[in-house]
SELO-290847 format. One record per residue (C-alpha): x, y, z; residue in three letters. Coordinates in steps of 0.2 Angstrom, whole numbers, plus 5000, padded with zeros to 4 digits. Example, Ala and Ser with C-alpha at 12.3 -4.5 7.8 and 13.67 -1.06 7.14 Angstrom:
% SELO-290847
<pt xx="5062" yy="4978" zz="5039" aa="ALA"/>
<pt xx="5068" yy="4995" zz="5036" aa="SER"/>
***
This chain:
% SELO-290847
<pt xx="4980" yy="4693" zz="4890" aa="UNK"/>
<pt xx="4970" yy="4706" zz="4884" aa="UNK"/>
<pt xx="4964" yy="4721" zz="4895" aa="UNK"/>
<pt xx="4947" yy="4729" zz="4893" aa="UNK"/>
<pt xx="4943" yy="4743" zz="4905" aa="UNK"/>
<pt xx="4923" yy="4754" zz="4906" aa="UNK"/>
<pt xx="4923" yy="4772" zz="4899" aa="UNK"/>
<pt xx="4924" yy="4779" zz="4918" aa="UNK"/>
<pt xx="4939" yy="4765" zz="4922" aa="UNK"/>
<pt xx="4949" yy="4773" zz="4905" aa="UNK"/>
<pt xx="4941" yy="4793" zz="4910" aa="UNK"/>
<pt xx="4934" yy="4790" zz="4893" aa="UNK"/>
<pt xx="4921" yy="4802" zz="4899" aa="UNK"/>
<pt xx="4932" yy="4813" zz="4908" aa="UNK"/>
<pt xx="4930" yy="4832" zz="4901" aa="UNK"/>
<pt xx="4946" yy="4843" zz="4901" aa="UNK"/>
<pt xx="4945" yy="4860" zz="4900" aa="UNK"/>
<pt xx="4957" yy="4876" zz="4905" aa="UNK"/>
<pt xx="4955" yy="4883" zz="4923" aa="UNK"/>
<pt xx="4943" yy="4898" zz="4927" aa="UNK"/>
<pt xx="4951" yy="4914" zz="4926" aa="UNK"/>
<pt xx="4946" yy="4915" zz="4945" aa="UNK"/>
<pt xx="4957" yy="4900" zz="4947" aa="UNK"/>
<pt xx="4970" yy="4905" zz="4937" aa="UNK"/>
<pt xx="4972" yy="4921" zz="4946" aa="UNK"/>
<pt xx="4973" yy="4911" zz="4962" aa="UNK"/>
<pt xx="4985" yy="4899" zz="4957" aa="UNK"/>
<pt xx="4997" yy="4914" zz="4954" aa="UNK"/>
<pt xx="4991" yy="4922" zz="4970" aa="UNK"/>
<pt xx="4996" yy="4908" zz="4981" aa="UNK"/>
<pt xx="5012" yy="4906" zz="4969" aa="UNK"/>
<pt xx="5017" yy="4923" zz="4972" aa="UNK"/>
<pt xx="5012" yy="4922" zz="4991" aa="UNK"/>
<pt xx="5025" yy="4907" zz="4992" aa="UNK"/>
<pt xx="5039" yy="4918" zz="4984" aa="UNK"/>
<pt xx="5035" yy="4931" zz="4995" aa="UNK"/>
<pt xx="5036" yy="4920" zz="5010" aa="UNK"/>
<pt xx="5054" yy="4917" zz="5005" aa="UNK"/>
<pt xx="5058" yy="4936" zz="5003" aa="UNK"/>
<pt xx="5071" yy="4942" zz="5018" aa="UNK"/>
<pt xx="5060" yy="4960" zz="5015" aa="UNK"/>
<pt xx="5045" yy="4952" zz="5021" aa="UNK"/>
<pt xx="5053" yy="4948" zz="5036" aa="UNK"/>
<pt xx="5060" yy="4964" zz="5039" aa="UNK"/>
<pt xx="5043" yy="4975" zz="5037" aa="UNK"/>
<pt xx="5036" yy="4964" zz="5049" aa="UNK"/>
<pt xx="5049" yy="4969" zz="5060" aa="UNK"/>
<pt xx="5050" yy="4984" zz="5058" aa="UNK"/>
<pt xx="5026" yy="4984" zz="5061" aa="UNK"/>
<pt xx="5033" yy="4975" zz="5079" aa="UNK"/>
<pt xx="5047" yy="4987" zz="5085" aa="UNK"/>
<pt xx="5031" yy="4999" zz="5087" aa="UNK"/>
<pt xx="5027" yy="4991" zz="5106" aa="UNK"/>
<pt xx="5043" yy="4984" zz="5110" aa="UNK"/>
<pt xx="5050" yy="5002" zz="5107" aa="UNK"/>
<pt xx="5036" yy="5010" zz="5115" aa="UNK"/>
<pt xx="5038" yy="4999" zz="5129" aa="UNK"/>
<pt xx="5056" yy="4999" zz="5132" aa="UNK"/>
<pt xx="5061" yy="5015" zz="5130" aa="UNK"/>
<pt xx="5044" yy="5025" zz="5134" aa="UNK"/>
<pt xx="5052" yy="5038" zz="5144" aa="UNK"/>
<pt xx="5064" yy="5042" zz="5130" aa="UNK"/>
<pt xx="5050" yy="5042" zz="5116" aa="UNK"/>
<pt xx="5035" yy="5050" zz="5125" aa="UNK"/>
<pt xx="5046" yy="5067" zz="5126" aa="UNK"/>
<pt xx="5050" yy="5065" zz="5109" aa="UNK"/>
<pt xx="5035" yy="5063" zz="5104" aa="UNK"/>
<pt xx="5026" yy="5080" zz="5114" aa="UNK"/>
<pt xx="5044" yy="5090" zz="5108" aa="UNK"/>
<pt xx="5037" yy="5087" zz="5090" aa="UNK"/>
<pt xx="5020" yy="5094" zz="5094" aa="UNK"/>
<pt xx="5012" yy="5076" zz="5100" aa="UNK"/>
<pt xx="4998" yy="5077" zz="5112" aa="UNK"/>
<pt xx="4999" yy="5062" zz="5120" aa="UNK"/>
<pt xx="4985" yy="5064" zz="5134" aa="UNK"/>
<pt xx="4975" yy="5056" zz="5120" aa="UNK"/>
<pt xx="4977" yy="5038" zz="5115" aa="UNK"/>
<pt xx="4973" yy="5042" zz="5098" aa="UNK"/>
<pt xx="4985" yy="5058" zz="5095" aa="UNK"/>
<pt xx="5000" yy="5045" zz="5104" aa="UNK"/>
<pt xx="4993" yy="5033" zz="5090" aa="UNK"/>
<pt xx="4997" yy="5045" zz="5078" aa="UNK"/>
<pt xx="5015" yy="5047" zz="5085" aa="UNK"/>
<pt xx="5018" yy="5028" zz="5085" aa="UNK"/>
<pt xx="5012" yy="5029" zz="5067" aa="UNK"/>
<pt xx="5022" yy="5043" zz="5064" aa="UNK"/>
<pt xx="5033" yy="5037" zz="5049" aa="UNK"/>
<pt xx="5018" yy="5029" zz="5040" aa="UNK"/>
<pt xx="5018" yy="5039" zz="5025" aa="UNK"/>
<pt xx="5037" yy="5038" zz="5021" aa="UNK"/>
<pt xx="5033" yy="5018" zz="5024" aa="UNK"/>
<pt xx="5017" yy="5017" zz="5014" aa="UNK"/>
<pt xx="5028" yy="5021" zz="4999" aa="UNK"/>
<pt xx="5043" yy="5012" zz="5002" aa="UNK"/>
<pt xx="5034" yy="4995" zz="5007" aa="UNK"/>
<pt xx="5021" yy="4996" zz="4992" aa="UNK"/>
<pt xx="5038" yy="4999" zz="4980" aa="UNK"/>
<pt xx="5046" yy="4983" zz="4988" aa="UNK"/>
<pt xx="5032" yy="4972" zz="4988" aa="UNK"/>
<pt xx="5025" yy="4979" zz="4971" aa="UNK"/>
<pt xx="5037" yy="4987" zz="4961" aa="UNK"/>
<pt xx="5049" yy="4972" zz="4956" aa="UNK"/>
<pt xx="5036" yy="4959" zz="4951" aa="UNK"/>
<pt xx="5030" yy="4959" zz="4932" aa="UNK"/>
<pt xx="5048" yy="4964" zz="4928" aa="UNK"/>
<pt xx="5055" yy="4951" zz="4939" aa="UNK"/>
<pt xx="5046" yy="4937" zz="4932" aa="UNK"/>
<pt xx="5055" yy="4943" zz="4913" aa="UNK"/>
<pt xx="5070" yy="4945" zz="4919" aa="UNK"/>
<pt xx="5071" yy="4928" zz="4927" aa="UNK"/>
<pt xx="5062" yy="4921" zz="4911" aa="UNK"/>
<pt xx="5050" yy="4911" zz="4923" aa="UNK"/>
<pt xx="5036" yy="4923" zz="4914" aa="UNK"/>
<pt xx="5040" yy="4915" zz="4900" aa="UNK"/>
<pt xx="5036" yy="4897" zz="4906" aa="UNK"/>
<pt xx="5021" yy="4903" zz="4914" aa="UNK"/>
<pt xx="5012" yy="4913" zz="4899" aa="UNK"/>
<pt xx="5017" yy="4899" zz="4886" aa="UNK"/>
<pt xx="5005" yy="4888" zz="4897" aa="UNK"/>
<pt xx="4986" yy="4891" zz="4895" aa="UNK"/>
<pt xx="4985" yy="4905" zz="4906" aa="UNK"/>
<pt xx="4977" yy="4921" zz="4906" aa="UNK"/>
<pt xx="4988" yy="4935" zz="4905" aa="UNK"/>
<pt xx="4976" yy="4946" zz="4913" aa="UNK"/>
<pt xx="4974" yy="4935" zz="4927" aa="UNK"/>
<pt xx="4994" yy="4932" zz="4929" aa="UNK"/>
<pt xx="4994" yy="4950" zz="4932" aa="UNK"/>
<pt xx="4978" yy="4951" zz="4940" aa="UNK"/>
<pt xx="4986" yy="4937" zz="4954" aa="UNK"/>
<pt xx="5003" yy="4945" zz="4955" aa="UNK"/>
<pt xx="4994" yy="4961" zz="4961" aa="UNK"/>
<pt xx="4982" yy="4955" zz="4974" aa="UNK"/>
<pt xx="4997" yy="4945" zz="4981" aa="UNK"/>
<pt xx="5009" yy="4962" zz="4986" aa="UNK"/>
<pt xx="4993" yy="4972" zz="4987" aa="UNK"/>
<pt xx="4987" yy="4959" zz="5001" aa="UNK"/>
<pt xx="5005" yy="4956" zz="5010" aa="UNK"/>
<pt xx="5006" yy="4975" zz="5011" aa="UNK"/>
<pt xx="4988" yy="4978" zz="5018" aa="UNK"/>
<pt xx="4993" yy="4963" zz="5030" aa="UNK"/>
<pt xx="5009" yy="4974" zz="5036" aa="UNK"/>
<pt xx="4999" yy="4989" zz="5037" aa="UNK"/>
<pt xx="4987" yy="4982" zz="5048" aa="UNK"/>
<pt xx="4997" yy="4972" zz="5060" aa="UNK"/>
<pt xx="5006" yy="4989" zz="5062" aa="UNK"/>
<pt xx="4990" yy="4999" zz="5068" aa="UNK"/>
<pt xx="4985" yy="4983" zz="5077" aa="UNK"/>
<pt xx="5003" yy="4985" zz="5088" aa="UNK"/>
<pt xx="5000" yy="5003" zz="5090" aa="UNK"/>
<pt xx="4982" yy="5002" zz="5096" aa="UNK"/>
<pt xx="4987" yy="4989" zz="5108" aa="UNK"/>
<pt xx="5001" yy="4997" zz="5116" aa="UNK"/>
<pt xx="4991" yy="5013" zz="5117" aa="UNK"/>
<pt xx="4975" yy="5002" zz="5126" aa="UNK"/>
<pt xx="4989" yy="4999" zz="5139" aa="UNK"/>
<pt xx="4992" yy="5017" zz="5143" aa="UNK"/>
<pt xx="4975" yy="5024" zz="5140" aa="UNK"/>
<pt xx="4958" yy="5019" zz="5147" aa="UNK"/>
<pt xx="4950" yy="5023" zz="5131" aa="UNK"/>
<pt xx="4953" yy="5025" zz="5114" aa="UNK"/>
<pt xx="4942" yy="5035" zz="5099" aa="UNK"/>
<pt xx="4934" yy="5020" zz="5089" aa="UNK"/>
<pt xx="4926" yy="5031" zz="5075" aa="UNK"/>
<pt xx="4943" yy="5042" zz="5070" aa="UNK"/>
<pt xx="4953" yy="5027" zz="5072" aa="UNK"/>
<pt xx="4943" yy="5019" zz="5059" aa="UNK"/>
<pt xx="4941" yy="5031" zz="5047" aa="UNK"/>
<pt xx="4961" yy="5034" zz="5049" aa="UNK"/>
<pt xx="4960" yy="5016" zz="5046" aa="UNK"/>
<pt xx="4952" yy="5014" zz="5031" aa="UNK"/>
<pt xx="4962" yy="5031" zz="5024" aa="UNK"/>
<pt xx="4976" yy="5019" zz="5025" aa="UNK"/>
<pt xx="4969" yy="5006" zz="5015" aa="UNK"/>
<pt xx="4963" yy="5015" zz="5001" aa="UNK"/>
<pt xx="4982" yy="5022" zz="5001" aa="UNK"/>
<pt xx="4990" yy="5005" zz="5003" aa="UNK"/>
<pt xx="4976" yy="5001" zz="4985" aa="UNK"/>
<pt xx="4983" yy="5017" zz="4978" aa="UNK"/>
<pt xx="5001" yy="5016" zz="4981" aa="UNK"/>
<pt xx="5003" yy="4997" zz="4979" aa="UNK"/>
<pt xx="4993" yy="4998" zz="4961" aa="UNK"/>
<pt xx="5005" yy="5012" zz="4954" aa="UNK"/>
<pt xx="5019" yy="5004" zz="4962" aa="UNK"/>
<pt xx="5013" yy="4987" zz="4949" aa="UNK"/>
<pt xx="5010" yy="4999" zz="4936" aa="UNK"/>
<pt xx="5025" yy="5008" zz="4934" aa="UNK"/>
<pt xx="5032" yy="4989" zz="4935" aa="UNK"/>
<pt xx="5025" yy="4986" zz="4922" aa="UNK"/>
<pt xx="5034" yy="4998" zz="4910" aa="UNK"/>
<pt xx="5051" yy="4993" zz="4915" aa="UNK"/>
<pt xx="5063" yy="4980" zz="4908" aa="UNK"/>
<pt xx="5071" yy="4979" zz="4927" aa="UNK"/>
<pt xx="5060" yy="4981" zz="4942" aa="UNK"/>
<pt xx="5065" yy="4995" zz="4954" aa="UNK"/>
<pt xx="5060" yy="4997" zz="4975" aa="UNK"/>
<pt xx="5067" yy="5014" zz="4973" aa="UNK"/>
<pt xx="5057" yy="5023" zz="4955" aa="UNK"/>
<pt xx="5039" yy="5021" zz="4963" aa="UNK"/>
<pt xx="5045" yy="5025" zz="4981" aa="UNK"/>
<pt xx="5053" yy="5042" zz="4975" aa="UNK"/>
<pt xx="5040" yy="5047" zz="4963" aa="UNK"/>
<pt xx="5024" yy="5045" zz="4976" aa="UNK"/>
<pt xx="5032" yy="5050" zz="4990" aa="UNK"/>
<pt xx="5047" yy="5063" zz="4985" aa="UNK"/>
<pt xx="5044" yy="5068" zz="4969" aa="UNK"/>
<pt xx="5024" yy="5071" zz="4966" aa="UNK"/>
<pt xx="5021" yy="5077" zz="4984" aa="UNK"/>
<pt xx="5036" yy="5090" zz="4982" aa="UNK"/>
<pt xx="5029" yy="5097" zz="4964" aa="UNK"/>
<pt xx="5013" yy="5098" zz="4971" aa="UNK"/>
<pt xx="5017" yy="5105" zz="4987" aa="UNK"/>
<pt xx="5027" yy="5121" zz="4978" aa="UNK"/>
<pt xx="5011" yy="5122" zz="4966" aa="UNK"/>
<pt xx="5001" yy="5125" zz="4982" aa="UNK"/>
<pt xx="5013" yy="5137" zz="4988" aa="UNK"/>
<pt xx="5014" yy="5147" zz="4973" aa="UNK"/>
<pt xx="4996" yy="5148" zz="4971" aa="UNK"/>
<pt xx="4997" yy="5157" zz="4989" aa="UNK"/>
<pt xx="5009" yy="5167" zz="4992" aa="UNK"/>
<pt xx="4999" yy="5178" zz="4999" aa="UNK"/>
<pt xx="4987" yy="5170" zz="5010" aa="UNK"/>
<pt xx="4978" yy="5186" zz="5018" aa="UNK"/>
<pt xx="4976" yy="5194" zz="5002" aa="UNK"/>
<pt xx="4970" yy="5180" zz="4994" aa="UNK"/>
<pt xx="4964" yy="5165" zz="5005" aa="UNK"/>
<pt xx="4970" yy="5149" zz="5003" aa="UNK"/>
<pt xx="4967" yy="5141" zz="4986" aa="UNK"/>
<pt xx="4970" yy="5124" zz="4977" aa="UNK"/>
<pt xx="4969" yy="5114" zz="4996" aa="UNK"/>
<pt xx="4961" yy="5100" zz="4986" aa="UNK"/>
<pt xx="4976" yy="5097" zz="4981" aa="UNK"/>
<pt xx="4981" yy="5089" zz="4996" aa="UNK"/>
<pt xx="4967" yy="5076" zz="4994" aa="UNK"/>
<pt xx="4978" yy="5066" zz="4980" aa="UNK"/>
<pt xx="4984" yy="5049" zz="4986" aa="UNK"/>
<pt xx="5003" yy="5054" zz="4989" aa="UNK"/>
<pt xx="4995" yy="5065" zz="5002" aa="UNK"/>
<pt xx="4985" yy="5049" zz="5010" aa="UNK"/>
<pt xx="4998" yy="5046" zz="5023" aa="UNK"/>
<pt xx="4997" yy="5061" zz="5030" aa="UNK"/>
<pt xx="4978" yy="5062" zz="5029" aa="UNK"/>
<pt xx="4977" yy="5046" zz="5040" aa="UNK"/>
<pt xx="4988" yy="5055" zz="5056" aa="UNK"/>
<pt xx="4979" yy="5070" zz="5053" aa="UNK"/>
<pt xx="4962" yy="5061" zz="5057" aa="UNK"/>
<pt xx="4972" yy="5054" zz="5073" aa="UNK"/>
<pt xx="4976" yy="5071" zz="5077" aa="UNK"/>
<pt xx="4995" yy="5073" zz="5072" aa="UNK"/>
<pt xx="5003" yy="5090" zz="5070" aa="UNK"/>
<pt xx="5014" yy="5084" zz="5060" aa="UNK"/>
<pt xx="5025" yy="5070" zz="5051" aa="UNK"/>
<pt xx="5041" yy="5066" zz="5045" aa="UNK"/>
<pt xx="5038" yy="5068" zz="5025" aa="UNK"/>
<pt xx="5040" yy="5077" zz="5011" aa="UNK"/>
<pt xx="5021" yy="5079" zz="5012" aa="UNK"/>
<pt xx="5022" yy="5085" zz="5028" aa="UNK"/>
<pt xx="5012" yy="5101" zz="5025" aa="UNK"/>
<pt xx="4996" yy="5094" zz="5019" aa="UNK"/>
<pt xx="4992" yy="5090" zz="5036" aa="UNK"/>
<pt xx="4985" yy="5106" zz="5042" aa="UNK"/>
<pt xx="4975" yy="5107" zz="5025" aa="UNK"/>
<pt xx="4966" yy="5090" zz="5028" aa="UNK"/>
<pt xx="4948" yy="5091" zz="5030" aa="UNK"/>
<pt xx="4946" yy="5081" zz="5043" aa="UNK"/>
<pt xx="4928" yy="5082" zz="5044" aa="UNK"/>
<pt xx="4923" yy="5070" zz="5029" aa="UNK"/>
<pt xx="4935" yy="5058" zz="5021" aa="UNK"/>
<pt xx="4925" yy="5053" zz="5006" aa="UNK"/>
<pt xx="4935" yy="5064" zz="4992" aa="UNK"/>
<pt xx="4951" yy="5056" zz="4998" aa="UNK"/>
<pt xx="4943" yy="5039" zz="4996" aa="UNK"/>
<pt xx="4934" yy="5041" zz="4980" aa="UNK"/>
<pt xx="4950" yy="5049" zz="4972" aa="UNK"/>
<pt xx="4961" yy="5037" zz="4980" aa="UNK"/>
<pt xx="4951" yy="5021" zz="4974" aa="UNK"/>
<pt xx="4951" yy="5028" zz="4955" aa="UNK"/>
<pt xx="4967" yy="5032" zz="4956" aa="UNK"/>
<pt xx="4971" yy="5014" zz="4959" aa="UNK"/>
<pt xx="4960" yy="5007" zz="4948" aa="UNK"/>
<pt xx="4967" yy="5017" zz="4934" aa="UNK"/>
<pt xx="4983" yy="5015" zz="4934" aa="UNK"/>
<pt xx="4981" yy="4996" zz="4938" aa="UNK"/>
<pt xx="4972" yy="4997" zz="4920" aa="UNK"/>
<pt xx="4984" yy="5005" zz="4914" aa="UNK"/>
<pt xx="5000" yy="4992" zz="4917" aa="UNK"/>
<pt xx="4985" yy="4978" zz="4914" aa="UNK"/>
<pt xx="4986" yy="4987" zz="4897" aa="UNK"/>
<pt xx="5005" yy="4988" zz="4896" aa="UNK"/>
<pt xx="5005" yy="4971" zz="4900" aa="UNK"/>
<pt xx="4993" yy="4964" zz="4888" aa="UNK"/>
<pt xx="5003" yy="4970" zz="4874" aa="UNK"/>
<pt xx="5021" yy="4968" zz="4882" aa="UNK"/>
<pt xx="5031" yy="4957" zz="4867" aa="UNK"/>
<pt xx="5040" yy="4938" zz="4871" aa="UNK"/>
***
């Protein structure tokens, strides 16, 4: 018996062609986001965003006292904000690392990257979509966590500061964009990913260099006024930036200092710098990675 079929019946007229590089990039997005979903540290970071009421909640009249023994004004919702969200710049680094950090390096050392660049796939947009993924999981985090800490403060509090809770907030996003895109970059340079190597260099490492340099070039502060403060605008510093805003005296970091040196009065340097840092070392492992060898 012989078959005849029209040209749409046998997709005679069908045209094929390779996904948009906008497609692409979500395709590993939402692949990355699936692998993520399986990760027991996702789990964990979200547990750690909820301990911030249930603590608060349970044991308030252990962690209030704590909180005004470390300097904590908490008469204001925002300044008892700012304790809740006291370790923020120490997890800023270290969630960012995880989420960040392991990826590009992962993907060789499993050899799945070698599957998926084979394939008719941008490399630019495999790193591109790897990115947003930890970038947007860790924002996620980040967010839920001032969420929790504004809620259980709106429970205490009859009011709360809506214009220095927001530029704390975005402070924090620009510094989950910094710290998320040199986690991914320095990613990019190694053979085997590492949680730890980012984490120690943003938020041991570069504050502690730059906090002695500040400290040098003042050592005598009423002879010379204080010089070199802008230093503290660099992104390592954008943890503390974001208490000091909320009216914190102080944090549990290695950057710990910078916080009476923050102008809070405008927080556009912080953001500018922050946003170019990020974007530049993102080009800079897009770079590494373009040219990484098979």
């Amino acid at each position: 018996m012989h078959y005849s079929a029209t040209d749409s019946e046998a997709h005679r007229d069908a045209v094929y062609s390779i996904p948009s590089h906008f497609r692409q990039t979500y395709i590993v997005f939402m692949t990355q986001m699936k692998a993520f979903g399986k990760m027991k540290w996702t789990y964990f970071m979200l547990f750690v965003a909820l301990l911030i009421p249930i603590l608060s909640t349970a044991a308030n009249s252990t962690i209030e006292p704590l909180m005004v023994a470390f300097g904590f004004e908490t008469t204001y919702s925002n300044t008892y904000i700012a304790g809740l969200l006291a370790f923020l710049p120490l997890l800023l680094g270290l969630f960012t690392s995880v989420l960040c950090g392991k990826q590009i390096p992962q993907e060789f050392k499993d050899r799945t990257a070698y599957m998926n660049i084979s394939l008719p796939i941008d490399r630019s947009s495999f790193y591109i979509g790897k990115y947003l993924a930890g970038f947007v999981l860790s924002l996620g985090i980040f967010l839920f966590a001032y969420g929790s800490a504004i809620a259980t403060a709106m429970m205490k509090y009859d009011s709360i500061f809506a214009d220095l809770l927001s530029q704390s907030l975005i402070i924090t996003v620009v510094g989950v964009f910094a710290y998320s895109a040199t986690a991914f970059c320095v990613g990019s340079f190694m053979k085997r990913g590492s949680s730890i190597v980012p984490f120690i260099f943003m938020s041991i490492v570069l504050p502690t260099i730059l906090g002695v340099s500040f400290a040098m070039m003042n050592t005598d502060l009423t002879a010379n006024g204080i010089t070199g403060a802008w230093i503290f605008q660099l992104p390592c510093f954008i943890g503390e930036g974001a208490l000091a805003i909320l009216g914190a005296p102080l944090s549990p970091s290695v950057g710990m200092l910078s916080i009476q040196y923050v102008d809070v009065t405008t927080i556009v340097p912080m953001i500018v710098i922050g946003i170019v840092w990020g974007i530049a070392f993102l080009a800079l492992g897009l770079y590494k990675t373009m040219r990484r060898e098979m």
